[in-house]
C-alpha positions in Angstrom: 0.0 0.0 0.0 1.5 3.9 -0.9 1.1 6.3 1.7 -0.8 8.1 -0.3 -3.5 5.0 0.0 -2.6 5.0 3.6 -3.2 8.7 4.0 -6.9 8.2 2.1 -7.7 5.3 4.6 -7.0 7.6 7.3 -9.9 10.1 6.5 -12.4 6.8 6.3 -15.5 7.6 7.6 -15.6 4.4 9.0 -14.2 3.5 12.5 -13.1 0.1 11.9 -11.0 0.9 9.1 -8.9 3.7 10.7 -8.6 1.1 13.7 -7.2 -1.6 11.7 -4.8 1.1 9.9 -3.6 1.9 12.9 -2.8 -1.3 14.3 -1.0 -2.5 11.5 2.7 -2.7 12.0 3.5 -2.0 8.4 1.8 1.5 8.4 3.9 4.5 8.1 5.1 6.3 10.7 3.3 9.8 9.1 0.1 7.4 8.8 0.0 6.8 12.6 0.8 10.5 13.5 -2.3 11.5 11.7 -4.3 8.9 13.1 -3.4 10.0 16.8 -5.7 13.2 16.7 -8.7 11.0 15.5 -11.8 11.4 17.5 -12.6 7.9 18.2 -10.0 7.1 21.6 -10.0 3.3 20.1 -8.2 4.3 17.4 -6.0 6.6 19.1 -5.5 3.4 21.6 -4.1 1.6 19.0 -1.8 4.0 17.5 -0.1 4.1 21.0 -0.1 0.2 21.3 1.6 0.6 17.6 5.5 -0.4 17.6 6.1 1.8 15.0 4.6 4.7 16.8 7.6 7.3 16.7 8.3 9.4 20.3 7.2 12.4 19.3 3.7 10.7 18.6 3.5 9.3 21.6 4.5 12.5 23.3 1.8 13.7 21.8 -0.8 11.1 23.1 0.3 11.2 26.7 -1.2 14.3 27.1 -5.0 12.6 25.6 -8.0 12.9 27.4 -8.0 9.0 27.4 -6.8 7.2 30.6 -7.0 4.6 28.1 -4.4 6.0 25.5 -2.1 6.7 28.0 -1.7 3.7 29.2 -0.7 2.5 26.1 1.8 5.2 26.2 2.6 4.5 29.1 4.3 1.0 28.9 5.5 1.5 25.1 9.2 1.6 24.5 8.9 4.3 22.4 8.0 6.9 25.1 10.5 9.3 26.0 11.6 9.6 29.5 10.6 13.2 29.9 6.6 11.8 28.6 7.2 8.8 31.4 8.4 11.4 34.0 4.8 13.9 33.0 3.1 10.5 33.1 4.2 9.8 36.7 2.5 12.2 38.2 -0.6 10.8 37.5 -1.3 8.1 40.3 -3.6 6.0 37.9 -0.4 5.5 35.2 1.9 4.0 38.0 1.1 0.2 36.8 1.9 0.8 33.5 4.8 3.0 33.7 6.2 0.5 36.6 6.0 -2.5 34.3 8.1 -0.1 31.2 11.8 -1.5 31.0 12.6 2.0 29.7 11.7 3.6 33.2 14.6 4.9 35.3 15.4 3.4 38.5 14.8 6.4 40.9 10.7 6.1 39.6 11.0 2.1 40.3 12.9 2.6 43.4 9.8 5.4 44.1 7.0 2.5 43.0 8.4 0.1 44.8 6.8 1.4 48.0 3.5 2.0 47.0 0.5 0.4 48.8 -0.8 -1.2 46.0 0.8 -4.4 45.5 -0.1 -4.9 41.4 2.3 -1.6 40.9 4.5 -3.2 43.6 4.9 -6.6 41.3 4.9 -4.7 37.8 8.5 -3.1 39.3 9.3 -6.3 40.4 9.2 -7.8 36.8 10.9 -5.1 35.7 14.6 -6.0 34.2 15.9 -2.2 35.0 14.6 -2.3 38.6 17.8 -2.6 41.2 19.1 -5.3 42.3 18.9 -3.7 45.6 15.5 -3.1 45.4 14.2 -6.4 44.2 15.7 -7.3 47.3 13.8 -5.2 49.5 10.6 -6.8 47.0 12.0 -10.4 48.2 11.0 -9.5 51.6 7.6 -8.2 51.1 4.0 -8.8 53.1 2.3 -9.6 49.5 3.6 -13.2 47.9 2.2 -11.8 44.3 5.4 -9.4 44.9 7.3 -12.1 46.5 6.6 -14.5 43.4 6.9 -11.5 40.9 11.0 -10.8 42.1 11.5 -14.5 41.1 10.7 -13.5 37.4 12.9 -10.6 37.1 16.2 -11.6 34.6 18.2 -10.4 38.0 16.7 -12.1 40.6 
């Protein structure tokens, strides 16, 4: 397909077809940049769940209305630190930025203490979290976390 024909299926009136456009890994990279101000959030969901979606894209979405969207953002490699560090500060993102192996330690290390243990076990699995701190994991009151340090590549 020529990203001209791309471009055309982007302006589809119909929902399903800008959806599947944006979920296919061969579209272009302009394709799914165009496709991230669509109206419908489904299609914008997909565009962040892309692996082609460029940084700058996804910088882009993590500022959408959606929760949903930036989610996706949220635990895609793509996303830039300074668009994981803005997404921090929303306590509903936590999970999904705590489970990206692009996240710095000092967020993990700041995760790994939260009271809710699914954020607790997503820095656990986490190949970037400290070895230090997946120690600390190792000891806690939740066996989920326990359980969740076992499958980290360091521990």
């Amino acid at each position: 397909m020529t990203n001209t024909e791309e471009l055309e299926l982007a302006t589809s009136n119909e929902e399903n077809v800008r959806s599947t456009l944006a979920q296919n890994p061969d579209t272009s990279i302009e394709t799914l940049d165009k496709l991230s101000h669509d109206e419908s959030q489904f299609v914008r969901m997909r565009v962040a769940a892309n692996t082609k979606t460029s940084s700058e894209t996804l910088d882009k979405l993590g500022k959408d209305e959606s929760m949903y969207v930036r989610e996706f953002v949220a635990e895609h490699l793509n996303t830039s630190l300074e668009t994981l560090l803005k997404l921090s500060n929303d306590e509903s993102m936590a999970y999904w930025i705590a489970g990206n192996p692009n996240t710095p330690a000092g967020l993990l290390n700041k995760f790994s203490t939260d009271e809710d243990a699914n954020i607790r076990a997503s820095v656990a699995v986490n190949p970037n979290t400290p070895i230090e701190t997946l120690a600390k994991l190792s000891q806690d009151e939740n066996e989920d976390v326990r359980a969740a340090v076992t499958k980290n590549p360091k521990g």
